[in-house]
C-alpha positions in Angstrom: 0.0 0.0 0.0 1.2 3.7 -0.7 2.7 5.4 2.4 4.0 8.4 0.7 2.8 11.0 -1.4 3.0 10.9 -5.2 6.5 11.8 -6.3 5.5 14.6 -8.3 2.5 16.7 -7.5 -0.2 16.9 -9.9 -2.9 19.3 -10.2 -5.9 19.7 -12.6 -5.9 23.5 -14.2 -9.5 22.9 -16.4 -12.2 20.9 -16.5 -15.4 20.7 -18.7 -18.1 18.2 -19.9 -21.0 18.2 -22.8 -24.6 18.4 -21.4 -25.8 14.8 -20.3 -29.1 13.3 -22.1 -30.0 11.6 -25.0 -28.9 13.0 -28.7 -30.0 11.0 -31.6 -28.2 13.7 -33.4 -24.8 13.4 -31.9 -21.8 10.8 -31.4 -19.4 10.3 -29.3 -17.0 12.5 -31.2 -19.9 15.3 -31.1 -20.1 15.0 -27.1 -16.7 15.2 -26.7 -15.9 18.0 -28.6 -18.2 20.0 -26.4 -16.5 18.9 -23.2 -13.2 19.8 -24.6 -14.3 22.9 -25.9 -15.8 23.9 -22.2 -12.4 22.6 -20.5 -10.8 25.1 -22.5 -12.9 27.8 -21.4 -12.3 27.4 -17.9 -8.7 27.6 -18.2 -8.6 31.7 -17.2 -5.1 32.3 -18.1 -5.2 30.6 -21.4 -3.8 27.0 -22.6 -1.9 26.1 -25.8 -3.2 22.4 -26.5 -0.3 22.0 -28.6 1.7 21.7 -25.1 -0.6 18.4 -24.0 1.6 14.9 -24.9 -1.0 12.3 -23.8 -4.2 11.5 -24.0 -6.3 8.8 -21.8 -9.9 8.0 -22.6 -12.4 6.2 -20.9 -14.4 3.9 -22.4 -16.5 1.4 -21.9 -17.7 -0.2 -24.8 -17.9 2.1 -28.7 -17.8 -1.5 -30.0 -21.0 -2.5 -28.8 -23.0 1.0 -28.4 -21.6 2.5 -31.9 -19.9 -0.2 -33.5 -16.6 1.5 -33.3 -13.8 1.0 -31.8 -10.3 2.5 -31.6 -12.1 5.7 -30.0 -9.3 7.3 -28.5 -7.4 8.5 -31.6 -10.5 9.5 -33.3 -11.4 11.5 -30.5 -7.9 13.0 -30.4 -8.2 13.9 -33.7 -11.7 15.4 -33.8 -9.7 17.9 -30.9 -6.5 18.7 -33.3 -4.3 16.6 -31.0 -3.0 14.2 -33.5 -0.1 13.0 -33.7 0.2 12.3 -29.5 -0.5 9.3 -28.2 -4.0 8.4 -27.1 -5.3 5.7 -25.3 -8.4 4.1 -24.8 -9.1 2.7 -21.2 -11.7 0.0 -20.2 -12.5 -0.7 -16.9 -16.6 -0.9 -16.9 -18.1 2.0 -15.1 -14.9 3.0 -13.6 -13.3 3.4 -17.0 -13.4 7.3 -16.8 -11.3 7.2 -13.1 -9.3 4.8 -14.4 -8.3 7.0 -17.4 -7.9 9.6 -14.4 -4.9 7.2 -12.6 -3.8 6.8 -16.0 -3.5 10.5 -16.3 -1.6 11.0 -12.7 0.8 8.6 -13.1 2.4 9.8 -15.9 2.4 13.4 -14.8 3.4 11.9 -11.1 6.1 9.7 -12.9 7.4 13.0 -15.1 6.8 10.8 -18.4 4.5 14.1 -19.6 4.0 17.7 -18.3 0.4 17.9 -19.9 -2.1 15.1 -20.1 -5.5 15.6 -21.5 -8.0 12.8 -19.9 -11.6 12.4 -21.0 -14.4 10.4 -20.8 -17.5 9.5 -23.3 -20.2 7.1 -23.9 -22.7 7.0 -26.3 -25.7 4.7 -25.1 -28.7 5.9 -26.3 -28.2 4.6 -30.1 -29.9 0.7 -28.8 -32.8 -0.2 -27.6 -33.1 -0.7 -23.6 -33.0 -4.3 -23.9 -29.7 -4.4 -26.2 -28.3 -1.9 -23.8 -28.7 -3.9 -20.9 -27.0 -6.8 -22.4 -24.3 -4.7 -23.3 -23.3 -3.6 -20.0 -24.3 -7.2 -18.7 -20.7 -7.7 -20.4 -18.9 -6.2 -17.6 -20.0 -8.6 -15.0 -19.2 -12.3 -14.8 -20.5 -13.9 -17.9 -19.8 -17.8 -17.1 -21.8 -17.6 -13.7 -23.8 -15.0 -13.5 -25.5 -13.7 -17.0 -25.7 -17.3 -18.0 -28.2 -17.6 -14.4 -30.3 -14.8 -15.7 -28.8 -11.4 -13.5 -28.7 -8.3 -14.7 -27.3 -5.1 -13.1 -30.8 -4.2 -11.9 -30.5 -7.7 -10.3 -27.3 -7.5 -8.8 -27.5 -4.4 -7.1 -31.4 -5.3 -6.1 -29.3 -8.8 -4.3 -27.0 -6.3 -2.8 -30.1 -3.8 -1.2 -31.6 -7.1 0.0 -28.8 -8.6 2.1 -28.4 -4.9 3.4 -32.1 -5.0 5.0 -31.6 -8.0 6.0 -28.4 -7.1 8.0 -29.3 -3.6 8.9 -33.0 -3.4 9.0 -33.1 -0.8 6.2 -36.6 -0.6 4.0 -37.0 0.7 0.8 -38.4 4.3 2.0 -34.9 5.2 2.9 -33.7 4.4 -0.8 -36.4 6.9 -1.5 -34.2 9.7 0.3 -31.3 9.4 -2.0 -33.2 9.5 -5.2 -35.0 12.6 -4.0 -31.6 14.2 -2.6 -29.7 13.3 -5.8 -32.5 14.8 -8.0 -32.9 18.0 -5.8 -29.0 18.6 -6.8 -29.2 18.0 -10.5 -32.3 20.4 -10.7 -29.8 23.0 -10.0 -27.1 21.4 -12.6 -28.0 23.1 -16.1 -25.8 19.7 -17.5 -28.0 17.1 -16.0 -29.6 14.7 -17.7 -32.6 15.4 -15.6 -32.9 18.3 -14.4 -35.8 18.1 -12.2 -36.8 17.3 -8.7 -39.6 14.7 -8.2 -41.8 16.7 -6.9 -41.9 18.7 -10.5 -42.0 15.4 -12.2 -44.9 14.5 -10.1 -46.5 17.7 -11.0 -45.9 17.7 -14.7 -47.7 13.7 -14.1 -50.5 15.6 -12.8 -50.4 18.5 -15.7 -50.2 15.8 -18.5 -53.3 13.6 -17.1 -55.5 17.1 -16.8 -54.3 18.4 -20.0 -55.3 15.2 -21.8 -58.8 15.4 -20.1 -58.3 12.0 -18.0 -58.7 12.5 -14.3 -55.6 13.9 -12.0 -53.7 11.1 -10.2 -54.7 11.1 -6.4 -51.1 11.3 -4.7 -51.0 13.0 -2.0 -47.0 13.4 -1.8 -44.4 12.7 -3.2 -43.9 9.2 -1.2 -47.5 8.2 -2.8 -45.9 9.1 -6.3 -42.8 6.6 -5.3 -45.1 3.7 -4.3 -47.5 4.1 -7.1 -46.2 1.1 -9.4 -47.5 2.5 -12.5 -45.7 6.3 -11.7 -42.7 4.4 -10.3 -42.5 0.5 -11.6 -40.6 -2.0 -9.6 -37.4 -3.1 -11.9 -35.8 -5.7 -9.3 -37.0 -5.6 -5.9 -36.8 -3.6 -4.3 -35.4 -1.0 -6.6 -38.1 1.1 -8.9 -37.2 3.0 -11.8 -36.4 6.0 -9.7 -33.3 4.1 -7.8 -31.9 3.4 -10.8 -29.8 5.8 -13.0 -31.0 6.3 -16.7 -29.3 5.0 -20.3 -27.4 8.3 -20.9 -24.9 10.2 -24.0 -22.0 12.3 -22.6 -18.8 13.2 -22.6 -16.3 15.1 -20.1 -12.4 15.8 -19.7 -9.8 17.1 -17.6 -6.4 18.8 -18.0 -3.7 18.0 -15.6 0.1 19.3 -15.4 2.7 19.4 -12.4 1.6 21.1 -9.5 5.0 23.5 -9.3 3.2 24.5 -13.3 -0.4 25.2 -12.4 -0.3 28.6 -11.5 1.2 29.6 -14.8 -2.4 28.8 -15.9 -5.0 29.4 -13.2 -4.7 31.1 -9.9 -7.2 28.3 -8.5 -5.6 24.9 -9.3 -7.0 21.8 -7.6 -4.5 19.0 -6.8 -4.8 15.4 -7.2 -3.3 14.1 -3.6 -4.2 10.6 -3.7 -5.2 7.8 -5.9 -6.1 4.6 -5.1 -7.5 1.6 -6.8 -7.9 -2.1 -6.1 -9.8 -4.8 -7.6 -12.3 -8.0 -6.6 -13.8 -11.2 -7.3 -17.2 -10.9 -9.0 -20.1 -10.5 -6.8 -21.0 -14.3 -7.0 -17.7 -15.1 -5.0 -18.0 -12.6 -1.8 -19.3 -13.6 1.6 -20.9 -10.4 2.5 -23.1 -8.3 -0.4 -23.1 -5.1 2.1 -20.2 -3.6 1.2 -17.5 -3.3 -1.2 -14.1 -4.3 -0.2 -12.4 -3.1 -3.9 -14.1 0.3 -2.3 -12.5 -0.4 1.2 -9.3 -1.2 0.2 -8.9 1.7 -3.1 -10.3 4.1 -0.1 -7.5 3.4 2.6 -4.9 3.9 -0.3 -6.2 7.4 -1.4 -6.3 8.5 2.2 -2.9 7.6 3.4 -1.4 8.7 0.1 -3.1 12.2 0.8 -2.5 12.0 4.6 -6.1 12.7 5.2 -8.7 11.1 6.7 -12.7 10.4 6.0 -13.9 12.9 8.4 -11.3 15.4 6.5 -13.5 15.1 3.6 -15.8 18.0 2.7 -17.9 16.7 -0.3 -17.8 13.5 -2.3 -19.0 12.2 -5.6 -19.7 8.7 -5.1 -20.8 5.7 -7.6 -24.5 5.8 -7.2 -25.6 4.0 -10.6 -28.6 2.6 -8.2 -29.4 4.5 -5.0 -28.1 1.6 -2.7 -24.7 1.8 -4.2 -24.8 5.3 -2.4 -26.0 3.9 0.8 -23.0 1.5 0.3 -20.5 3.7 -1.1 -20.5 6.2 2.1 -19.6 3.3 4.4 -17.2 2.2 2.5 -15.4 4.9 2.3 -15.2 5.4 6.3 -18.1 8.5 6.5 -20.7 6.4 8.0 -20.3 3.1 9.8 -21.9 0.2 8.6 -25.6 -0.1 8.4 -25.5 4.1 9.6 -25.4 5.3 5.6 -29.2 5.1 5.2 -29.5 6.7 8.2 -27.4 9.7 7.4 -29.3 10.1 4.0 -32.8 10.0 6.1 -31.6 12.7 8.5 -30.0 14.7 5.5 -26.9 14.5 6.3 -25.8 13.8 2.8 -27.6 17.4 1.5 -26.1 19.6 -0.3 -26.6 21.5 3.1 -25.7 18.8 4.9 -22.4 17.7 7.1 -21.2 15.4 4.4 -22.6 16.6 1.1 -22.9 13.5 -1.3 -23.2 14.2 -4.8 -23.8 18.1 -5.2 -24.0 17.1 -9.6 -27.0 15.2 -8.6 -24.8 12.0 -8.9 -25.5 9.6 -12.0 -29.0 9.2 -10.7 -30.0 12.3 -11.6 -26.8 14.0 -13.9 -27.2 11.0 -15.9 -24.5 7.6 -16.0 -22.7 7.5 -19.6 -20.8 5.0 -18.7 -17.3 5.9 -19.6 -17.4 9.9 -19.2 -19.0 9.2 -15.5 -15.6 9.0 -13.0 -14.0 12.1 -14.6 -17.4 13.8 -14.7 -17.4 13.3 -10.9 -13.9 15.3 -10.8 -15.5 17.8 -13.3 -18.1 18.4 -10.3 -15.5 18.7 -7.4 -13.0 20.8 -9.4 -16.0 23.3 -9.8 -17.5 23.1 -5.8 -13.8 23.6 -4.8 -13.2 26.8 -6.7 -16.9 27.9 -5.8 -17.7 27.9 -9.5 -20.8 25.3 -8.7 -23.7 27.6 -9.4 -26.7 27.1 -7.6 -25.9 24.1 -6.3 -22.6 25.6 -4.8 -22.3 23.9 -0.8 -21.7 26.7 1.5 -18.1 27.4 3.6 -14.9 26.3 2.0 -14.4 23.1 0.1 -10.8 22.6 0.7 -10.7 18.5 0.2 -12.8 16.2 -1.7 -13.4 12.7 -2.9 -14.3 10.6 -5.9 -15.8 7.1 -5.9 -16.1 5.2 -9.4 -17.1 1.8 -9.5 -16.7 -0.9 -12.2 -19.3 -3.3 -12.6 -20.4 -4.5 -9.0 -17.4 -3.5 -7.2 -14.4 -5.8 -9.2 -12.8 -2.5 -9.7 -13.1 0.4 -7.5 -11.3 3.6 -7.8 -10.9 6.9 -4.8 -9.4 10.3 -5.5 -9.0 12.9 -3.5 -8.5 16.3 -4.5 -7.0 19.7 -2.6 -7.3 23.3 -2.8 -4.1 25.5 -1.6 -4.5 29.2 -1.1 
């Protein structure tokens, strides 16, 4: 394990990302032009791109979603960075924070001075059912596809044995989807923008408008239990705990941390990295938690010298709402069986003590695949330099956290990032 820090700081000087959605009208190469573009922008004292040397890209699968593959160079090319190397990196739903590692090490290592990482995923080209199958890739297709699980399924297994153990129902799942979606209604880039309670309302509008009677809830917990507003998927997960099929595309700029005030007065440093990997979910003794998490977690935190209660805000890997309720344990905020607890008492707000996923998380900012871990640094680099809108928490942000999973916790990656005045 890591005792030291990395032997070359590294700090992130601009960050962007395309709005989140679907685009029958865009690619991949479309989305990430517009992320690129943005990271540009928020560079205040002006890049050169011909000074970047590397690109890393994560991706998840442009074989199966757009039949193409070799996306890094054609990405790098749609940008103007041909001829530099570029690299495509696939690691599930952890592919865009693996890119990230990518990224550090070699500016850590001092094999490049300037590295351009991205993310991007275009999904929304299949139907539902082929892209289910398609990410059904990522998990164990010998023993556990071939007995009929999807993702759904797997994280539904993993909110079961967590009742069971910790006497959790599915009300407090509720919580996190409405948190989550109360943040990305103040993210203009969200896939949906919206809290439930206006998504209940516009329900309400549509029936009246097409002359059929108004639905009778009463709240917005009525709205959640109605199964034909909010259809069980695997229980006990509805559609609301699960993040949607999404297109998107973000990036990051990183350079040496002695360099980043040549370009911005308000760099953010990466401190630590950690990642670690696991058996698929079929082989672990305990579905509660996620040890990859555990273990990529205690890395990132000694390589920073920080601790969990050091940390001021985190993205975490919410691509269903239990993974949030895991996540936050796992990474030493809450102790076990406490996350869903924290979320009920609000804890985890955006005005909370230990805001969780200020973008609205992939829940509610939407979960292209790839493009989702750098995204999640996309959304600290902003809170940290109190660029976050109306979503901005309040007080300083000085640390942070990121939390990307792949697949069901067989990869796991942590950053955490730092703010020097």
């Amino acid at each position: 394990m890591p005792t030291t820090s990395l032997p070359r700081g590294v700090a992130i000087i601009g960050a962007g990302m395309s709005k989140f959605g679907a685009f029958p009208e865009k690619n991949s190469r479309d989305l990430f032009v517009e992320a690129y573009k943005d990271l540009l922008a928020s560079v205040e004292k002006g890049f050169d791109p011909r000074q970047i040397e590397s690109f890393y890209l994560g991706n998840f699968s442009s074989d199966l979603f757009e039949h193409q593959a070799h996306m890094a160079p054609l990405l790098a090319d749609a940008v103007g960075l041909t001829p530099i190397p570029a690299a495509r990196v696939e690691n599930a739903c952890a592919s865009g924070a693996t890119a990230l590692r990518q990224g550090v090490m070699a500016i850590a290592s001092g094999m490049a001075d300037a590295v351009l990482v991205g993310g991007a995923e275009k999904m929304t080209n299949l139907p539902t059912a082929d892209v289910t199958d398609t990410l059904a890739a990522a998990a164990d297709m010998a023993f556990e596809i071939s007995a009929g699980f999807t993702f759904p399924g797997f994280y539904a297994a993993i909110a079961t044995a967590y009742m069971a153990k910790y006497g959790m129902k599915p009300e407090h799942l509720m919580n996190v989807a409405l948190k989550n979606h109360e943040n990305g209604a103040l993210n203009p880039n969200a896939q949906f923008g919206v809290t439930i309670q206006k998504w209940m309302e516009g329900r309400v509008a549509a029936a009246l408008k097409k002359g059929k009677p108004a639905p009778t809830w009463q709240t917005v917990m009525d709205f959640l239990h109605d199964d034909s507003a909010n259809p069980m998927v695997a229980w006990p997960l509805r559609l609301f705990d699960c993040s949607p099929i999404t297109d998107g595309a973000s990036a990051l700029l990183l350079v040496p941390a002695d360099r980043a005030k040549d370009y911005t007065d308000t760099p953010i440093y990466i401190t630590g990295s950690g990642q670690a990997s696991d058996s698929a979910l079929h082989d672990r003794a305990d579905l509660t938690a996620l040890p990859a998490a555990q273990r990529a977690a205690a890395q990132a935190y000694q390589m920073a010298g920080v601790t969990a209660r050091d940390i001021r805000i985190a993205e975490v890997h919410d691509c269903f709402t239990i993974a949030e309720v895991v996540a936050t344990e796992d990474l030493g905020f809450f102790a076990p069986g406490e996350g869903y607890r924290a979320a009920e008492d609000g804890v985890t707000a955006r005005d909370g003590a230990k805001p969780i996923n200020t973008s609205g998380g992939l829940k509610s900012k939407g979960h292209p695949v790839g493009a989702s871990g750098v995204a999640q640094a996309v959304e600290v680099f902003k809170q940290m330099r109190g660029q976050a809108g109306a979503r901005q928490v309040s007080g300083d942000v000085p640390l942070a956290l990121t939390h990307n999973v792949g697949a069901t916790g067989s990869t796991c990656l942590v950053h955490i990032y730092e703010r020097k005045d």
